[in-house]
N, CA, C and O atoms as a CHARMM CRD file, in Angstrom:
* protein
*
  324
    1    1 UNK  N     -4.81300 -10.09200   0.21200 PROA 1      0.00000
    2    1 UNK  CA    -5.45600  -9.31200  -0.81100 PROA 1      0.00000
    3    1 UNK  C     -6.24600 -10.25500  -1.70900 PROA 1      0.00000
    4    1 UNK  O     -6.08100 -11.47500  -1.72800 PROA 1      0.00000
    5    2 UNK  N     -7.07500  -9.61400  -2.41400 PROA 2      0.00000
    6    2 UNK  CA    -8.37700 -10.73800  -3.22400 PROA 2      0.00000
    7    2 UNK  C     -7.60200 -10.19600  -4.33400 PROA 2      0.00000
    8    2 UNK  O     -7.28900  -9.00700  -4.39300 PROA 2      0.00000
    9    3 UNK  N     -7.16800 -11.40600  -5.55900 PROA 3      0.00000
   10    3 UNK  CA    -7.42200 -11.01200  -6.55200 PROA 3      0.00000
   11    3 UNK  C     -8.64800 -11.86300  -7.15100 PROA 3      0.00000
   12    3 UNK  O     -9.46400 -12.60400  -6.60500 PROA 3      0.00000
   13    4 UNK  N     -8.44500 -11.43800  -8.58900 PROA 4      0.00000
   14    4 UNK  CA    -9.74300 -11.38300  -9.46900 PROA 4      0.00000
   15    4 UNK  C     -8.96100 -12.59700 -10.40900 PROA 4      0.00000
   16    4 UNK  O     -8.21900 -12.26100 -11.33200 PROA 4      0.00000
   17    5 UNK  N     -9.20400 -14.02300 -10.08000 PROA 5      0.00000
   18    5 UNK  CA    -8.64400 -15.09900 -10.82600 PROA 5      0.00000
   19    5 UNK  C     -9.28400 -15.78700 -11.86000 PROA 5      0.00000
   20    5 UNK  O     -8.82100 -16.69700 -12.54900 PROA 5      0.00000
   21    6 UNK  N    -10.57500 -15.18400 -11.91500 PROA 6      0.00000
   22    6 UNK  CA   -11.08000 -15.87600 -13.17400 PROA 6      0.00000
   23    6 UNK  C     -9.96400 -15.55900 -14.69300 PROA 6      0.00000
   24    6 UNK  O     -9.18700 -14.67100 -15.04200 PROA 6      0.00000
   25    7 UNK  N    -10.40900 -16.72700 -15.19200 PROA 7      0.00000
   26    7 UNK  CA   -10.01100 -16.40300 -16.85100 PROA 7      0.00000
   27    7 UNK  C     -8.73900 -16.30300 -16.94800 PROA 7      0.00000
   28    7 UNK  O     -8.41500 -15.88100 -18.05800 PROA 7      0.00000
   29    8 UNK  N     -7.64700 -16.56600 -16.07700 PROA 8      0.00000
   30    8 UNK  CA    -6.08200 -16.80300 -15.90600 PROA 8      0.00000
   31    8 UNK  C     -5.72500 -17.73200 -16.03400 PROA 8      0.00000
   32    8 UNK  O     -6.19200 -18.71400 -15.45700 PROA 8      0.00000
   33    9 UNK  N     -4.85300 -17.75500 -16.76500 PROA 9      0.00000
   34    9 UNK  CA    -3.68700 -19.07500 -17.08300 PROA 9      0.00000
   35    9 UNK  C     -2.94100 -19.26000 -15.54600 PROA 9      0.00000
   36    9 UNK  O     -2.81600 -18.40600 -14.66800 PROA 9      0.00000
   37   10 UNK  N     -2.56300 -20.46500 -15.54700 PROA 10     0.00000
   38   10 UNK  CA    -1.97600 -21.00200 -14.37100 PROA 10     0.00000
   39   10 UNK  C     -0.88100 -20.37300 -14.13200 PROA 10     0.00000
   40   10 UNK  O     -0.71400 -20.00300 -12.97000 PROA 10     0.00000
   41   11 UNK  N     -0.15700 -20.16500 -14.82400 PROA 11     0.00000
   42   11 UNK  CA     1.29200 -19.08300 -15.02700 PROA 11     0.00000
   43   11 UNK  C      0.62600 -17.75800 -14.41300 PROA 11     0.00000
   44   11 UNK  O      1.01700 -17.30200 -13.33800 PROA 11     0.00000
   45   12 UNK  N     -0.21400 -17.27700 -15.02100 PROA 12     0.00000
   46   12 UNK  CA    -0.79000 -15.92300 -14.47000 PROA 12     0.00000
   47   12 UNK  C     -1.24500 -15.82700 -13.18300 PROA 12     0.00000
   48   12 UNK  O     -1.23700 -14.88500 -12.39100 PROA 12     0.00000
   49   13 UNK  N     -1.70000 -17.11300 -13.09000 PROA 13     0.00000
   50   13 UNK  CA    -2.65200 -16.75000 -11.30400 PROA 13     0.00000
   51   13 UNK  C     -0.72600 -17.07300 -10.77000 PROA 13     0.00000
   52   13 UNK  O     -0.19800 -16.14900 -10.15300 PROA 13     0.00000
   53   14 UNK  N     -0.34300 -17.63900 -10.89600 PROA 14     0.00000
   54   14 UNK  CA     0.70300 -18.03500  -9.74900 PROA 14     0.00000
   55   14 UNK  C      2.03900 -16.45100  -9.97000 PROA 14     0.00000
   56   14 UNK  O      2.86400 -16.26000  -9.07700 PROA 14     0.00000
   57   15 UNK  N      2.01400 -15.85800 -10.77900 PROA 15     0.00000
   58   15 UNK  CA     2.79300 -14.22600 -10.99600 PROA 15     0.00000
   59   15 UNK  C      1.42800 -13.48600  -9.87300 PROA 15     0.00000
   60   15 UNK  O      1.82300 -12.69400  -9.01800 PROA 15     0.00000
   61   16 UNK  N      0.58400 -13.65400  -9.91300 PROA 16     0.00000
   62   16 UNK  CA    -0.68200 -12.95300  -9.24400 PROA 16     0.00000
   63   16 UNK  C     -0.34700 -13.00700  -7.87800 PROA 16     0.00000
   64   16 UNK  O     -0.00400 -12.09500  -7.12500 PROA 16     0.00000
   65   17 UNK  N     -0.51200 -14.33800  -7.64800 PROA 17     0.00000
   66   17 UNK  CA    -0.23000 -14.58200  -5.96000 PROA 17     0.00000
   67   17 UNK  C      1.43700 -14.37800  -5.56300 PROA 17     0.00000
   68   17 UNK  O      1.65600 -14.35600  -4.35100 PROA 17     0.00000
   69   18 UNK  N      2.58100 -14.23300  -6.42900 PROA 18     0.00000
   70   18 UNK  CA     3.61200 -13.90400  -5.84800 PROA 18     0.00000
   71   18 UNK  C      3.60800 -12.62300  -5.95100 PROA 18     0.00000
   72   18 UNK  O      4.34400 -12.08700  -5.12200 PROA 18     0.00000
   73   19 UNK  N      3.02200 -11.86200  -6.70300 PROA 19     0.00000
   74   19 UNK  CA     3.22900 -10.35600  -6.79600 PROA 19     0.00000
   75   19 UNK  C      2.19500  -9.50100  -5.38100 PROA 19     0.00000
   76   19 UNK  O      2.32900  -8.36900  -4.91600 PROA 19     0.00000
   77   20 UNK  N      1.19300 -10.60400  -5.02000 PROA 20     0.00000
   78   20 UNK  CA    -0.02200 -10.31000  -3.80500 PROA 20     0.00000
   79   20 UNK  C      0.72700 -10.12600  -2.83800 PROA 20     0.00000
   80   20 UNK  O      0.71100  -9.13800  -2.10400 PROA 20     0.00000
   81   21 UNK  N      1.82900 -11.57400  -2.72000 PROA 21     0.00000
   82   21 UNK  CA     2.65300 -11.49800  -1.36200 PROA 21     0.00000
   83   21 UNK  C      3.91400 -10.77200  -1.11000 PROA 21     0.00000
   84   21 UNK  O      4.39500 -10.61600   0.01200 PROA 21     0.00000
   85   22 UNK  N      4.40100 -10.35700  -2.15900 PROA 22     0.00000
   86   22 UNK  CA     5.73500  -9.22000  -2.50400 PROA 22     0.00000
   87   22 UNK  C      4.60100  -8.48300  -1.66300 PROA 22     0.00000
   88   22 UNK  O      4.58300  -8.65000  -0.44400 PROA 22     0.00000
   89   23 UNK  N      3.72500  -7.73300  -2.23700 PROA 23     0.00000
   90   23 UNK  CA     2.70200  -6.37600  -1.81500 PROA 23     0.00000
   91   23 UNK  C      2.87100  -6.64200  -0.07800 PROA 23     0.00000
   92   23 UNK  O      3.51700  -5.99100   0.74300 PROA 23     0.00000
   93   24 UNK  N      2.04900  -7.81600   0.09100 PROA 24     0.00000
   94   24 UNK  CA     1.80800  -7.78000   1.24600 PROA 24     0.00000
   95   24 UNK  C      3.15300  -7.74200   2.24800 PROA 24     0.00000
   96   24 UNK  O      2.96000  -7.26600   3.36700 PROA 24     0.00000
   97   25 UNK  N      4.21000  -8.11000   1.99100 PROA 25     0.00000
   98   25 UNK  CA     5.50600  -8.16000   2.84300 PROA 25     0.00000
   99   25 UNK  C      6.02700  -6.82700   2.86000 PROA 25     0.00000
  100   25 UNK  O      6.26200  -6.33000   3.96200 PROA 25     0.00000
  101   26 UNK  N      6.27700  -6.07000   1.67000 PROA 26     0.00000
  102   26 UNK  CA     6.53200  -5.07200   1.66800 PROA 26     0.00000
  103   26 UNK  C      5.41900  -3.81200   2.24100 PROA 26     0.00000
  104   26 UNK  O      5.78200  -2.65300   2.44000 PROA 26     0.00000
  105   27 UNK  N      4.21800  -4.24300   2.42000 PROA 27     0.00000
  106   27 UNK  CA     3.47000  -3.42100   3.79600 PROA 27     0.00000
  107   27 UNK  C      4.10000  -3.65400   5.39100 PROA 27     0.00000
  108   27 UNK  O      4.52800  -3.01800   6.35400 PROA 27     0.00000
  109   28 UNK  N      3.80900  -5.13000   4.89700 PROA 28     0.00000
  110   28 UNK  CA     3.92500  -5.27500   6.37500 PROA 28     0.00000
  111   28 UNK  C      5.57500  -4.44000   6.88100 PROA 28     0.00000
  112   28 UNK  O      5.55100  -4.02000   8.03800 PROA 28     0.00000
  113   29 UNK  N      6.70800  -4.24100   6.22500 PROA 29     0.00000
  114   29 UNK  CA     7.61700  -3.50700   6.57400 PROA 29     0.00000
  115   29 UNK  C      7.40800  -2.52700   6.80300 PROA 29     0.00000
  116   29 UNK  O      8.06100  -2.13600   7.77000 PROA 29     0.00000
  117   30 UNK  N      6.47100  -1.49000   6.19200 PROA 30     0.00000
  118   30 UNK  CA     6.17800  -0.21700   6.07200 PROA 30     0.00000
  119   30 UNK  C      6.33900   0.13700   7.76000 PROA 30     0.00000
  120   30 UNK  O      6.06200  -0.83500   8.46200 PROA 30     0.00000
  121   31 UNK  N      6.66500   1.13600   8.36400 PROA 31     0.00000
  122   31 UNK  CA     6.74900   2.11000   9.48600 PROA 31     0.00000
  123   31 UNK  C      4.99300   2.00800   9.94800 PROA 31     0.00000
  124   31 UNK  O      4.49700   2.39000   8.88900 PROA 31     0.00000
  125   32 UNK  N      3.92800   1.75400  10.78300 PROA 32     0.00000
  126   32 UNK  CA     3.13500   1.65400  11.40800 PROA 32     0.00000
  127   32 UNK  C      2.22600   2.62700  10.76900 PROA 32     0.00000
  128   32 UNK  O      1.26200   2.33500  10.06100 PROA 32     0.00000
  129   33 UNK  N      2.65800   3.90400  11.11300 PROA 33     0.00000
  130   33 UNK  CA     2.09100   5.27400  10.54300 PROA 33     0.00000
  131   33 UNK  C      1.97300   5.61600   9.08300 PROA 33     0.00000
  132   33 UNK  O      0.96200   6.17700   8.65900 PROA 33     0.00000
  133   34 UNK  N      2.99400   5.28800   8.29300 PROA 34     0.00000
  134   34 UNK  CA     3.03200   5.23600   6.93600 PROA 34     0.00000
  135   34 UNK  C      1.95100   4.54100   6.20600 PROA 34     0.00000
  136   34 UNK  O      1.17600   4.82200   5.29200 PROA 34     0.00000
  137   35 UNK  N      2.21200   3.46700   7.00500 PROA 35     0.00000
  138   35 UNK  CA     1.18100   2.12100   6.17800 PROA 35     0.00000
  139   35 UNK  C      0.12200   2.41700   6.53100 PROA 35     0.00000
  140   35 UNK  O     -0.68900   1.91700   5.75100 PROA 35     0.00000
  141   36 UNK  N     -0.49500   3.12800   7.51700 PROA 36     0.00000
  142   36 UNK  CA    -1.87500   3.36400   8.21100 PROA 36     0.00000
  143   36 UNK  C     -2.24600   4.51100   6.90600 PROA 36     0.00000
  144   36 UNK  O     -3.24500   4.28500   6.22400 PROA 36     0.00000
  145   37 UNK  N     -1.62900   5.38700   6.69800 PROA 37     0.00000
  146   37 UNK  CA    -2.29700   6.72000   6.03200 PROA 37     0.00000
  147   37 UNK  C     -2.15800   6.08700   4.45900 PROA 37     0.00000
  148   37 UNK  O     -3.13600   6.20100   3.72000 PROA 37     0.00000
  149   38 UNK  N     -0.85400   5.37900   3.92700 PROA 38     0.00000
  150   38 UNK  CA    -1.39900   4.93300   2.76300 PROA 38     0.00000
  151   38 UNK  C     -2.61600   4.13400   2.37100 PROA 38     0.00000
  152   38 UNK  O     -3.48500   4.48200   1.57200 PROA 38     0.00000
  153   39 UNK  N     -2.55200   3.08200   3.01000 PROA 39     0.00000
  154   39 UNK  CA    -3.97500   2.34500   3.11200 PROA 39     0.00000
  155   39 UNK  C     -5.15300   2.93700   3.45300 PROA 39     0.00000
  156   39 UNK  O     -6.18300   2.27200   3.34900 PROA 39     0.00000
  157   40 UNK  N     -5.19100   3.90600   3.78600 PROA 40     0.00000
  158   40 UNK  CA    -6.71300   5.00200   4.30100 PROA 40     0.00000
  159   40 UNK  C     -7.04000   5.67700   2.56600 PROA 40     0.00000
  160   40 UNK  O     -8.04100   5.54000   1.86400 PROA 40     0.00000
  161   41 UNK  N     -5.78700   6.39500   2.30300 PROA 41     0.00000
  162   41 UNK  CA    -5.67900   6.51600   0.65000 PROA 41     0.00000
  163   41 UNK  C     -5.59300   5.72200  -0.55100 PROA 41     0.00000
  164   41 UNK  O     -6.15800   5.94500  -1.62200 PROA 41     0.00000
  165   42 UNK  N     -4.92200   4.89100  -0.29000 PROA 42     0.00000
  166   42 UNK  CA    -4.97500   4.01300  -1.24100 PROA 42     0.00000
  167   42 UNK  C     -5.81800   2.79500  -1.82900 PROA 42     0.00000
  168   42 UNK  O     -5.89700   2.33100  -2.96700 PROA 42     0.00000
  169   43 UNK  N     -6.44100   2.44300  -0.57600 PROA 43     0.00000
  170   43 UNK  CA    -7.14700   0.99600  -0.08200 PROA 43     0.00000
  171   43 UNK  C     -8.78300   1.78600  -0.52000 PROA 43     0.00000
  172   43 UNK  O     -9.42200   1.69700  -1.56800 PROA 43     0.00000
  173   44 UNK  N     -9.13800   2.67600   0.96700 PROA 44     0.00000
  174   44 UNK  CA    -9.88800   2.96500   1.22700 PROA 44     0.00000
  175   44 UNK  C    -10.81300   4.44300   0.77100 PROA 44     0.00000
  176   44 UNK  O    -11.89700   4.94500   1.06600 PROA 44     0.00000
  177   45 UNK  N     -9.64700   4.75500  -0.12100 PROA 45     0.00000
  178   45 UNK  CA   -10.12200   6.12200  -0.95600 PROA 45     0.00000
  179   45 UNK  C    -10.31000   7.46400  -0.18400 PROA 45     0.00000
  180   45 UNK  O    -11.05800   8.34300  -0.61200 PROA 45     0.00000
  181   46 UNK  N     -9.83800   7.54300   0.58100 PROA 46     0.00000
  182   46 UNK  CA   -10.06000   8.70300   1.87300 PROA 46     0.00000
  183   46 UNK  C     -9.61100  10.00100   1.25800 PROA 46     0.00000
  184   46 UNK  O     -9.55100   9.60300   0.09500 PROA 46     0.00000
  185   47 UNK  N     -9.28700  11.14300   1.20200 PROA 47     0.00000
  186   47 UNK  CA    -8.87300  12.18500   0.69000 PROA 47     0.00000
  187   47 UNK  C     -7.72000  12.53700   2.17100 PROA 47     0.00000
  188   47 UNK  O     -7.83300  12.34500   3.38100 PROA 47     0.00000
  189   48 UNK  N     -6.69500  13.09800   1.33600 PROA 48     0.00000
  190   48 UNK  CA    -6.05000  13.99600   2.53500 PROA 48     0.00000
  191   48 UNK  C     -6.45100  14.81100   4.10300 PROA 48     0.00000
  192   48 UNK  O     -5.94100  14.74700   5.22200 PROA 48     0.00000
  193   49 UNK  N     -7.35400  15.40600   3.66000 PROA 49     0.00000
  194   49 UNK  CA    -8.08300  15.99700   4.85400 PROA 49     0.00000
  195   49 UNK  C     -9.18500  15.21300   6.08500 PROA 49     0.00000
  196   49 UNK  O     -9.64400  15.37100   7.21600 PROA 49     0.00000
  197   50 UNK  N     -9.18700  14.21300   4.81300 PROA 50     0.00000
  198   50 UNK  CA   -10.50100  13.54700   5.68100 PROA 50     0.00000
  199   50 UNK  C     -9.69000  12.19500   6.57400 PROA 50     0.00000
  200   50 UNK  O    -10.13000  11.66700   7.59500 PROA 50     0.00000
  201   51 UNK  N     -8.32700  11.82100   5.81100 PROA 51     0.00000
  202   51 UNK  CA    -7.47000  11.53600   7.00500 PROA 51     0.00000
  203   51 UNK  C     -7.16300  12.29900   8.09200 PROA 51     0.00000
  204   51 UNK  O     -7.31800  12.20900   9.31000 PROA 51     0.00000
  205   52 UNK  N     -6.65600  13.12500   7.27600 PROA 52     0.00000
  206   52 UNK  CA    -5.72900  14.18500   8.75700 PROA 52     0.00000
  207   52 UNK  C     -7.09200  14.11800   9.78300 PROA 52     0.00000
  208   52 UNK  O     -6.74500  13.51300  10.79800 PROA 52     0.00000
  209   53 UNK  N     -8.25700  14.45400   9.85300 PROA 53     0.00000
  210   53 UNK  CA    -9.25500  14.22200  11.10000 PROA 53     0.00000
  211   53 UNK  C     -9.59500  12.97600  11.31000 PROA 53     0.00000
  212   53 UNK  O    -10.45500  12.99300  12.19000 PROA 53     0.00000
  213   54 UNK  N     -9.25100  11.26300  10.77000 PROA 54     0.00000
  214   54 UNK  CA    -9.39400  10.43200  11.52500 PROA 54     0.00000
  215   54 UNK  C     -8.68800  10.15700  11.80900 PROA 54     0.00000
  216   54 UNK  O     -8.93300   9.18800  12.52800 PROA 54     0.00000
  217   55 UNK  N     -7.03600  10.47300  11.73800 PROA 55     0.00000
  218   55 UNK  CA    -5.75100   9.91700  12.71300 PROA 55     0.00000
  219   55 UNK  C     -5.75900  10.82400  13.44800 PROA 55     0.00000
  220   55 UNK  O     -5.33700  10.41000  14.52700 PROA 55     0.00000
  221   56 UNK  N     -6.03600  12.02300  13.51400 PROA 56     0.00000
  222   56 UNK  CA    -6.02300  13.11900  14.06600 PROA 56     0.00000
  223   56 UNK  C     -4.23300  13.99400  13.76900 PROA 56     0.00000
  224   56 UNK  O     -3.31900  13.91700  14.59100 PROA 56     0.00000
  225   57 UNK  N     -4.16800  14.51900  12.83900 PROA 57     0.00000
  226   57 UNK  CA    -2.99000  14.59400  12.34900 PROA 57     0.00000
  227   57 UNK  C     -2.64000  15.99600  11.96800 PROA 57     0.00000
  228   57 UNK  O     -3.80400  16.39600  11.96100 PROA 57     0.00000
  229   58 UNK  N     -1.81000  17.26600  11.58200 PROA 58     0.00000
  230   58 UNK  CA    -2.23100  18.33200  10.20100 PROA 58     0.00000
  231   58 UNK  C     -2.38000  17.18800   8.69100 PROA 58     0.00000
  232   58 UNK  O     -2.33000  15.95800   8.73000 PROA 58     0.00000
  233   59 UNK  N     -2.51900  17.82800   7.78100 PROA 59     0.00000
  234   59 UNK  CA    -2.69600  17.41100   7.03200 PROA 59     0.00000
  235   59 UNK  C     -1.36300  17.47000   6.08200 PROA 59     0.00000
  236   59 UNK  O     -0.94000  16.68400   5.23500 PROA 59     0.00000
  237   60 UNK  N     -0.92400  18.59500   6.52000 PROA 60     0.00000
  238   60 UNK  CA     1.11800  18.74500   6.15300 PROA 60     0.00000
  239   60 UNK  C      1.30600  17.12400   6.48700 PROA 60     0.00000
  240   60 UNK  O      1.80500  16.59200   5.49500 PROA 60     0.00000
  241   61 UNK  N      1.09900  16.28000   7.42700 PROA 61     0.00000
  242   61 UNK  CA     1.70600  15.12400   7.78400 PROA 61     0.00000
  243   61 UNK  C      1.47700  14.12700   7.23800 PROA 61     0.00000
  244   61 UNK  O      2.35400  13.28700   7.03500 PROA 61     0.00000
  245   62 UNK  N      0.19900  13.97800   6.85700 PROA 62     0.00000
  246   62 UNK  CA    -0.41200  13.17000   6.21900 PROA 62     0.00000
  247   62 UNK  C      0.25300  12.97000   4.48500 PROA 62     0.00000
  248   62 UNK  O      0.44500  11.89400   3.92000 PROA 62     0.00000
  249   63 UNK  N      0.52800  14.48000   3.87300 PROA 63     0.00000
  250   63 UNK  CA     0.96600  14.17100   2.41500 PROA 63     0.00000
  251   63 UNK  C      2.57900  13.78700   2.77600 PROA 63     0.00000
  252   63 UNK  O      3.25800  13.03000   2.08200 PROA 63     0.00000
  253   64 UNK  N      2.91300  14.26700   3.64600 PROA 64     0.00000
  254   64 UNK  CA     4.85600  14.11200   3.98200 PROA 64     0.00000
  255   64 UNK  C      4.61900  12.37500   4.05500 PROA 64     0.00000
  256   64 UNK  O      4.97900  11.69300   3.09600 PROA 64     0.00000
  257   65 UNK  N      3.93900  11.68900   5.36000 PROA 65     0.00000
  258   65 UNK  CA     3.55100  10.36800   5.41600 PROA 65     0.00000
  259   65 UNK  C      3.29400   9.77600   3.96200 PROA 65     0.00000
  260   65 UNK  O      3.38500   8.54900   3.92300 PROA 65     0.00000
  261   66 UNK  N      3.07600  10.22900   3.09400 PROA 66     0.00000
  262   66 UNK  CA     1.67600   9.30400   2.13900 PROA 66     0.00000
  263   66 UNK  C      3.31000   8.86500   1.20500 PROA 66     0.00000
  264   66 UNK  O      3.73000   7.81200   0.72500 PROA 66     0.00000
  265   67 UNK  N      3.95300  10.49900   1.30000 PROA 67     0.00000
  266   67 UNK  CA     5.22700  10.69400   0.01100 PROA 67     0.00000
  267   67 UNK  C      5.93800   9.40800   0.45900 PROA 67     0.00000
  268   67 UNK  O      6.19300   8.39100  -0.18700 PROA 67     0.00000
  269   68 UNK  N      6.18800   9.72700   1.74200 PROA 68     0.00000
  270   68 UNK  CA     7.58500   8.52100   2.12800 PROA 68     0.00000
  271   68 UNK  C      7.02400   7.33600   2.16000 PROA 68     0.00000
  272   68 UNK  O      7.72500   6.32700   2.24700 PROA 68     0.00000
  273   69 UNK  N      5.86400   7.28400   2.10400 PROA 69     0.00000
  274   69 UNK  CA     5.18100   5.41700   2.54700 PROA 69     0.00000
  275   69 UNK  C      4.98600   4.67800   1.06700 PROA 69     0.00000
  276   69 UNK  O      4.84000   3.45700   1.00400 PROA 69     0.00000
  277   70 UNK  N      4.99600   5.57200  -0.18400 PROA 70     0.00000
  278   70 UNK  CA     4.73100   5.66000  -1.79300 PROA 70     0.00000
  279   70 UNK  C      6.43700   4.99900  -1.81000 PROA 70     0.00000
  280   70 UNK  O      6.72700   3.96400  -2.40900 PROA 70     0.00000
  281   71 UNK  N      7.16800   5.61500  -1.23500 PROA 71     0.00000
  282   71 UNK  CA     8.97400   5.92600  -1.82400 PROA 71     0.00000
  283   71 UNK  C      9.33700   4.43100  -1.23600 PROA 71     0.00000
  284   71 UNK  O      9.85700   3.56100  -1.93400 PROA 71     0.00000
  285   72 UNK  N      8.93200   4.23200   0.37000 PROA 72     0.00000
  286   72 UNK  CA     9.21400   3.01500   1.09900 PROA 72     0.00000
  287   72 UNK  C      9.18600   2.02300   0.08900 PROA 72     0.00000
  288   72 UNK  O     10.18400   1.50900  -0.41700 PROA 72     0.00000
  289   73 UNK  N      7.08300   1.57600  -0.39700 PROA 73     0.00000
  290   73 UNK  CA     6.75600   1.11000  -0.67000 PROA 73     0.00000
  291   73 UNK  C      7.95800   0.55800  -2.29500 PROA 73     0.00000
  292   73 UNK  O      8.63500  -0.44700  -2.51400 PROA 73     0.00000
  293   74 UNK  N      7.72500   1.64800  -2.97000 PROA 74     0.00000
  294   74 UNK  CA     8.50600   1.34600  -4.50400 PROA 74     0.00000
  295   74 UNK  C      9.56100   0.43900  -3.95000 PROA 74     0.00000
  296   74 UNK  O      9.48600  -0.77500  -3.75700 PROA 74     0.00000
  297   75 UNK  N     10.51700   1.22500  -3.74000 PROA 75     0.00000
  298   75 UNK  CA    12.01800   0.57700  -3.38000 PROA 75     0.00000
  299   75 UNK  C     12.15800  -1.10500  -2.85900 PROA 75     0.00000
  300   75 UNK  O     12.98600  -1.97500  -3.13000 PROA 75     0.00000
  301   76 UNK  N     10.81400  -1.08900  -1.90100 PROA 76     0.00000
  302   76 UNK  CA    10.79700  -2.45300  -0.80000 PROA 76     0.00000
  303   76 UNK  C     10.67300  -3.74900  -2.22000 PROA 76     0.00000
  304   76 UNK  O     11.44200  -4.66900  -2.49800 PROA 76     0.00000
  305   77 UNK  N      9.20900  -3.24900  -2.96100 PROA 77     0.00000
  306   77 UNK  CA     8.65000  -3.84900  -4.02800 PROA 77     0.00000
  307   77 UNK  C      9.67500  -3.86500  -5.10500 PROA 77     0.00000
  308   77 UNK  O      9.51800  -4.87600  -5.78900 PROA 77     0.00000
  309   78 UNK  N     10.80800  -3.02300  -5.57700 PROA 78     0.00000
  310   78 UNK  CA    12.14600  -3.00600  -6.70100 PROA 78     0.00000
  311   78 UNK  C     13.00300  -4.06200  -6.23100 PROA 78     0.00000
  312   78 UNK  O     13.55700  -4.84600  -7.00100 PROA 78     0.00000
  313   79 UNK  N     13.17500  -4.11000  -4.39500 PROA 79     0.00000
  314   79 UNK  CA    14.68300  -5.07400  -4.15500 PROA 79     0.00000
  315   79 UNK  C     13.68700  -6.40500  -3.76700 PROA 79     0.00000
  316   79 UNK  O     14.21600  -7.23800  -3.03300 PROA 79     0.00000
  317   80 UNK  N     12.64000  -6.60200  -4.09300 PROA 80     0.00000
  318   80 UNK  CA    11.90900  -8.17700  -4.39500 PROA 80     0.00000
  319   80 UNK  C     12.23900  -8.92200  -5.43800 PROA 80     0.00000
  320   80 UNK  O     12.56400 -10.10900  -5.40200 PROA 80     0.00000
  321   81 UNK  N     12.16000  -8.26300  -6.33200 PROA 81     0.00000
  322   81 UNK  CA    12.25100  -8.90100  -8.02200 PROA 81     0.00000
  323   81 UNK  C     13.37500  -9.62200  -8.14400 PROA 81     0.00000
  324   81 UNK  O     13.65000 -10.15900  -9.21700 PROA 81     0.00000
């Protein structure tokens, strides 16, 4: 992930890059499918529907997916700290 390091104290960029790689570990755990539809939403700004037709999905699946990949995500990112 890019962060935005200008104008940070050394303390700050280095909370930056451990909090980047918490993020990133706790994706990479995510369930395949989960992490695919959050990142379409989250990353990439996609709307519900306009997923459900590029995974090819209902769209019931897509918000059930988005809920549990949000819930994954918290919890993975809580037992880091």
């Amino acid at each position: 992930m890019l962060l935005q390091l200008a104008g940070q104290s050394s303390a700050g960029v280095t909370l930056l890059r451990e909090a980047d790689r918490d993020l990133e570990r706790a994706l990479a755990r995510l369930d395949a499918k989960k992490r695919e539809v959050l990142l379409l939403a989250e990353v990439e700004g996609f709307s519900a529907s306009e997923i459900a037709a590029l995974v090819g999905i209902p769209i019931g699946t897509v918000w059930t997916r988005l809920h549990h990949a949000r819930r994954a995500l918290r919890r993975l990112l809580e037992s880091s700290k």
